[in-house]
N, C-alpha and C positions, 0 to 999 in steps of 0.2 A: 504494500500500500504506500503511495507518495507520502511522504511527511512534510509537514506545513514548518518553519522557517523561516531565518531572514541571514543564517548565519553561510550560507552556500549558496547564492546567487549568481548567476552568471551574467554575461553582459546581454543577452539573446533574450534572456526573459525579461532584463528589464525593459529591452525594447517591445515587447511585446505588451507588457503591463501598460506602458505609455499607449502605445497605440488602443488597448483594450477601454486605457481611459478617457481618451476623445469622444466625439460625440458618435452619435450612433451612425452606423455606417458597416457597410460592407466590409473596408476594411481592419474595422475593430472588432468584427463578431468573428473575422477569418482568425483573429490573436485566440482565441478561445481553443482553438482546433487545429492551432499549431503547437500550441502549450499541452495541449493530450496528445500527441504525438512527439512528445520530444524522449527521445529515447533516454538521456540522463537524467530524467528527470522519472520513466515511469523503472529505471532501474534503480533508482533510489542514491543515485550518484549526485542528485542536487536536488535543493529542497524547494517548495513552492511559497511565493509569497503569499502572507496571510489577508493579502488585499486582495487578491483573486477571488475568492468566496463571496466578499461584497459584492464585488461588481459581476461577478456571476446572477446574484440572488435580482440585481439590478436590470438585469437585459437579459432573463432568461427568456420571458416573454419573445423579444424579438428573435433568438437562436432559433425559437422554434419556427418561425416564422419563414428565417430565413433558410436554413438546413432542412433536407429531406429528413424523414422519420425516424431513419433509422441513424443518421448522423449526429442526429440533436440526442440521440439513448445516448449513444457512445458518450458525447460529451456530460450529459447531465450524472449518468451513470460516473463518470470521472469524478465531478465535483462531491457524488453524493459522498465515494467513498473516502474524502475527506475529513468526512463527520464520524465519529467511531460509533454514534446515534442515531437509528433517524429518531423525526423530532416526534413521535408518541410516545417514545422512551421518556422522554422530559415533560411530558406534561398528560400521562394517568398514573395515577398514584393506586400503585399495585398492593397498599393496604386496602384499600376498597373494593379490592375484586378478590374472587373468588378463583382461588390459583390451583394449578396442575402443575407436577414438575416432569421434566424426563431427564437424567443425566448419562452421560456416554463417558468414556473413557475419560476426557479432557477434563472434567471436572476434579478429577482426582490428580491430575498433574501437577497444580502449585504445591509448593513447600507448603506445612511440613509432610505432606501425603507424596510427592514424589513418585511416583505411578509412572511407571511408563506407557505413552497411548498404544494404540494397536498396531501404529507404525512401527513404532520404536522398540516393539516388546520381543518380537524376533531378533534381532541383532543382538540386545542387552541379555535374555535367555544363551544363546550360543559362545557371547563373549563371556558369560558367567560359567558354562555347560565346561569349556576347553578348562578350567581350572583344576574340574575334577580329574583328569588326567585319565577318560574312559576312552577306549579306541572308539567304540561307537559314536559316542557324541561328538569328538574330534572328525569324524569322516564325515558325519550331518554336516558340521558346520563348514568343513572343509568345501564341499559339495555346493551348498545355497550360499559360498562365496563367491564359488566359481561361477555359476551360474545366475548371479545376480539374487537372489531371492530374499526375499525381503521383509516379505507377508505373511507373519502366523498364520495367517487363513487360508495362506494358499497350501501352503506345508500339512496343515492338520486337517483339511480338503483333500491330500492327496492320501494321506493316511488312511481315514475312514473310507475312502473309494476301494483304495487298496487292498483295507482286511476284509470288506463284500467281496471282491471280488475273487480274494483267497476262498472264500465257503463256498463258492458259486460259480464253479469251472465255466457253465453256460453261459453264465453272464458274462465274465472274461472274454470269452467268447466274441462274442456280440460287439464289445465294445470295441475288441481290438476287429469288427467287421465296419463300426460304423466310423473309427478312428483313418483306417489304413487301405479300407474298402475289400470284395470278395475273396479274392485269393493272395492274402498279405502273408499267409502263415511261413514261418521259415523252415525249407527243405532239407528233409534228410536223402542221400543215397543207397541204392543199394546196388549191387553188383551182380549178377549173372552169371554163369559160365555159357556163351551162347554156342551153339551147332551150326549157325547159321556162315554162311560167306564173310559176313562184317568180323564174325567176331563175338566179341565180348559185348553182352547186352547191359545198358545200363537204365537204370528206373528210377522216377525219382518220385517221392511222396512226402506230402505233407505232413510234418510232425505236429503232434497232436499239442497244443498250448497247456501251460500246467504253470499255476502262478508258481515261487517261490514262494513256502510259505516259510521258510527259515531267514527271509528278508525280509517278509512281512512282520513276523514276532520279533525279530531285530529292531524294524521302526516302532513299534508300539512300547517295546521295551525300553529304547531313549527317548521316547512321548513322554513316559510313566516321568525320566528324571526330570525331563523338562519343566513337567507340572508341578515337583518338587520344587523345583527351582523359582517359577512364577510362585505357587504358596509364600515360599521364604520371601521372593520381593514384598507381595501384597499384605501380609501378617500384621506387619510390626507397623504399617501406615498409622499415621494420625493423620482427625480431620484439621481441613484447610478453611480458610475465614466463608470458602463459597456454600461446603457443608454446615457449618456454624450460622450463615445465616437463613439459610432454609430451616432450620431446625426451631431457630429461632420465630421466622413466620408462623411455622407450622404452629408452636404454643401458645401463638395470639388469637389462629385459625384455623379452631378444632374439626375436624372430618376432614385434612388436608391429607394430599397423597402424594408421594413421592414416588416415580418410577423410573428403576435402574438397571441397565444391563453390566451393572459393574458387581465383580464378585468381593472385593474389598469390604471391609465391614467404617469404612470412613460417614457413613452417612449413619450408620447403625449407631457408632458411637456418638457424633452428635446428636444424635435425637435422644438418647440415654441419661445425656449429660441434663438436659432442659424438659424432658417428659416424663414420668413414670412409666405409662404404660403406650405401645404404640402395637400395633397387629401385622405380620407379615402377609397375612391370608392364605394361610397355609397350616396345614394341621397335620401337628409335632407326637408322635406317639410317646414320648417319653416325659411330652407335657400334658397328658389326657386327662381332667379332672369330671365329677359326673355335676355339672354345675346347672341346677333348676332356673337358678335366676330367683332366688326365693330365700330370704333368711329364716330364723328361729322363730319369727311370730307369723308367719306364713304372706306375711306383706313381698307387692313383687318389688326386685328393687329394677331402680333406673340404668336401662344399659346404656353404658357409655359412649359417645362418639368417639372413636379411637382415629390417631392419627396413621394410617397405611405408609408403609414401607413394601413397595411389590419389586422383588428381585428379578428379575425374567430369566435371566439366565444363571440365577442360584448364589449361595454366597459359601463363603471361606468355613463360615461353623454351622453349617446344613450336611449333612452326612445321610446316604441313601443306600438301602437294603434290597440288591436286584434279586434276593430270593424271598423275603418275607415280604418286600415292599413297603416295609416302614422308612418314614424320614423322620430323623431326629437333629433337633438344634441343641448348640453345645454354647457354655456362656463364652463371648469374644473376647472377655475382657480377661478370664482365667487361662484360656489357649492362648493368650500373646503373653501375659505373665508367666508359664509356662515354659513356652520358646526360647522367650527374651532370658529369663535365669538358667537354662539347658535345665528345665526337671521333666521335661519329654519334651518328646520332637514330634512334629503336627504329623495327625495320621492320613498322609495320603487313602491308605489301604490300610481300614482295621477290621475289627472282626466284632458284628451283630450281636449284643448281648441277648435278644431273643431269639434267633433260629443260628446262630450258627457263622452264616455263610460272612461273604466278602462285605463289607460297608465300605464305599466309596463318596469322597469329597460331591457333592451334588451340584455340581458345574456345570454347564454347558458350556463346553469348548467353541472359541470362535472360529467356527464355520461354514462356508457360503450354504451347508444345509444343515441347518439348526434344529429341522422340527423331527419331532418325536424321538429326540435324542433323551429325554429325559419326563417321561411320563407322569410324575407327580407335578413338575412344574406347568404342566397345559392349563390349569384353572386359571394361574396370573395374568395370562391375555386377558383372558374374560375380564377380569379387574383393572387391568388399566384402560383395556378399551372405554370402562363404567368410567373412571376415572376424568380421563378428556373429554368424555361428553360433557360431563357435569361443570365442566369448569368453565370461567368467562376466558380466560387464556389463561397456555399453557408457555412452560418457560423451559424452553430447551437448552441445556447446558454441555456442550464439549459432545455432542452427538455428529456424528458424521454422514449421516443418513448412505450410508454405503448401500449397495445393493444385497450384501450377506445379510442384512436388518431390514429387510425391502417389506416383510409383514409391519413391522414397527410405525415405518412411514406411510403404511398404508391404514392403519388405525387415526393415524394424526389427519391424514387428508380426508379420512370419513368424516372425523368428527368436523372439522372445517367445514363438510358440505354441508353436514346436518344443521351448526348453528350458523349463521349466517353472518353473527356480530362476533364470532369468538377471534382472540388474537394469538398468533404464535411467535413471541419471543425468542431469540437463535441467540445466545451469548457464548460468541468462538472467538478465538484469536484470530480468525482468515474469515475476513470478509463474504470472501466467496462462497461460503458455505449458505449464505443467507439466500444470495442470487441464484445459486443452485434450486433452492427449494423452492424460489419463486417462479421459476421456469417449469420446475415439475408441477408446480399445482397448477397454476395454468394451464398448463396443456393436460391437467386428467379433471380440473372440474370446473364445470360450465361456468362461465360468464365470472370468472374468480376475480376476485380485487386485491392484485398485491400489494397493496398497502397496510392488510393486514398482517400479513409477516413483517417483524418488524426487527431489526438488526441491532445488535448492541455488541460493537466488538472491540475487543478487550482479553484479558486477564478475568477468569470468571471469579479468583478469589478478591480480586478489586471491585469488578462489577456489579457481583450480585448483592453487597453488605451493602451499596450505596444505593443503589435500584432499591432493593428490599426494603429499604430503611426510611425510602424517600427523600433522601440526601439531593435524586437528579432533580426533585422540582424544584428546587431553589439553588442549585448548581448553577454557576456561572459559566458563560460558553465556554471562556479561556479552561478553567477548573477542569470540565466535559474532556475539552479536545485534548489538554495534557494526562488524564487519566489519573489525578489527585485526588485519593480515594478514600475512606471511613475503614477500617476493618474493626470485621466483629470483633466483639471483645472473648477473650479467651475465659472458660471456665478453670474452675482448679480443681471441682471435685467429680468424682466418676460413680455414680451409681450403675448397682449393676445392670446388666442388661436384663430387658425385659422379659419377662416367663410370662 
């Protein structure tokens, strides 16, 4: 994004600025759309004066006037993304409405949660994985050096294709027919002793395909350390000022809901810190109680509005029983205590204290196919779809709306079509994120008004304590554009986590 300035000016812009300042005229609207085409300027090699915005706001009327439709985007689209706001963000006060959150990876990125996003968690996994000094993990990482790779997703996409298609000769099959086309297979020979004049007969036939499955249990087997490895980054996180103030929201504005496809417990604990009780929506066999709703004098009592926390794709102390099919929650706060003093080490793979079998961390691994990877977790859809309807806008934090979460975004565009006046809030550090999503909902619902997605980009631990707080309605625009911010205030005491 160009940064606004006065300390890197060139001599080109100042001319430019003058001519833009003259009277209206052809060629002072032509300075406008020389200034968005200046290549040192959109590489961030010189900065923009802060009088250009003025006189933008000034004679955008005539830009349009005088530029084709799509020239005046370009340009207006330039100046918008000068403003790290647009201007809804400064003037509704998001204590008055009735809020929805979604958070993606980004939101757990600021200090002290330090998270790495789903970009970055591949490289950081395999630069941590070479440590351990396994030949297997060294040749992974060796391997998606060589060949550029980059993408958890695409790695643990290729994994779960891979061990289908170890159980499933046919399938293998198939794919390597729809991959390589009909007669791909590679030939074995065989030899003859012929009678004939020629000689010696030779034949050749197709060898029958047959995965590796001793390379398949090899990659599943440096998966296993991998996810040790992600565990130990994500464990020990603390929340960041952006979880502390949603947390905070949430205790002003009971029946709020938060939903996350982060397995981190950062949001868990700030809600701990400032709630008593909050409901995952999800039911814990280890926490089954027979509760009527009914005390000692047969009076009913009042059930409470509970503030939701919906994990989507599962968290760090949810632990899942693929033979009895129980899920059980373990307190977060005793498993990091725990870790952090070495008096155990976090159980990837433990063992069912009612049937027996494997218990496994209750994660959904990030991959381009997500569903029905984890069958206790299907009801949470249902609950945050309930969730964004119900809300006047929703605040999207550090979500990448990737196409692996392409369900996700498609709950969000429903709700959008259903309520007509709802807003969706994007707080990223990349602009573009915003633009993206305006383009997509556009083109999937009718007669859509992108003005309701509305951009706030930033740092989400800076933005969302000042947003939330109401700090931007009486923010000053200089305050806004330098990103001079509030942070929550930090708590000191930890309650435990919620049963």
């Amino acid at each position: 994004m160009p940064q606004i300035g006065t300390e890197v000016i060139s001599d080109q812009q100042r001319t430019l600025l003058e001519r833009a300042r003259g009277p209206s005229s052809r060629r002072s609207v032509d300075a406008f759309q020389l200034l968005t085409q200046d290549i040192d300027i959109i590489e961030n090699r010189e900065q923009i004066h802060p009088e250009w915005q003025q006189l933008f706001e000034q004679k955008k009327d005539l830009l349009r006037s005088v530029f084709p439709r799509h020239e005046f985007e370009k340009i207006n689209s330039f100046f918008a993304g000068l403003k790290p706001f647009d201007a809804l963000a400064t003037t509704l006060d998001p204590r008055s409405l009735r809020l929805s959150f979604l958070l993606g990876a980004g939101a757990s990125k600021p200090e002290p949660s330090n998270i790495p996003t789903v970009k970055e968690l591949l490289p950081e996994l395999l630069e941590r994985g070479r440590r351990l000094d396994r030949d297997d993990v060294t040749k992974l990482a060796d391997f998606c050096e060589r060949r550029k790779i980059i993408n958890i997703e695409d790695l643990l996409t290729a994994a779960q294709v891979a061990t289908f298609c170890s159980r499933n000769p046919s399938i293998l099959q198939l794919v390597n027919y729809l991959l390589y086309g009909s007669d791909s297979r590679p030939y074995e020979t065989e030899f003859f002793a012929g009678t004939t004049t020629l000689g010696e007969v030779v034949r050749r036939r197709p060898r029958e395909l047959a995965a590796d499955l001793s390379s398949v249990a090899f990659l599943q087997d440096t998966l296993q350390v991998l996810f040790g490895l992600l565990s130990s980054t994500m464990l020990p996180a603390k929340p960041n000022a952006a979880h502390e103030a949603i947390a905070s929201y949430a205790k002003g504005h009971e029946g709020s809901t938060i939903v996350t496809t982060n397995y981190d417990c950062c949001m868990d604990l700030a809600l701990g810190d400032v709630i008593k009780d909050f409901d995952y929506r999800l039911e814990f066999a280890n926490l089954r109680t027979e509760n009527t709703g009914q005390n000692d004098t047969d009076e009913l009592l009042p059930i409470p509005i509970l503030t939701e926390l919906i994990k989507l794709h599962g968290s760090l102390n949810w632990f899942y029983c693929e033979t009895c099919q129980e899920v059980q929650l373990f307190d977060i706060r005793q498993m990091v205590d725990n870790f952090l003093q070495d008096i155990a080490p976090y159980p990837v793979i433990g063992i069912c204290r009612s049937c027996g079998g494997q218990s496994r961390g209750l994660l959904v691994p990030p991959l381009a196919m997500k569903f029905d990877l984890a069958p206790p977790l299907t009801p949470l859809s249902a609950g945050a779809d309930e969730a964004f309807g119900a809300a006047d806008a929703i605040i999207v934090v550090g979500f990448s709306f990737a196409d692996a979460d392409l369900y996700i975004s498609r709950m969000l565009s429903k709700s959008m079509q259903t309520k007509s006046d709802q807003r969706l809030f994007i707080v990223d550090p990349e602009e573009q994120v915003a633009s993206r999503v305006r383009r997509k909902f556009k083109a999937s619902i009718p007669n859509f008004d992108a003005s309701r997605i509305i951009r706030m980009t930033g740092d989400c631990a800076d933005v969302l304590p000042r947003f939330l707080g109401g700090q931007l309605l009486t923010a000053k625009p200089e305050e806004i554009k330098q990103g001079a911010g509030v942070q929550a205030p930090a708590t000191t005491e930890a309650p435990a986590s919620p049963t």
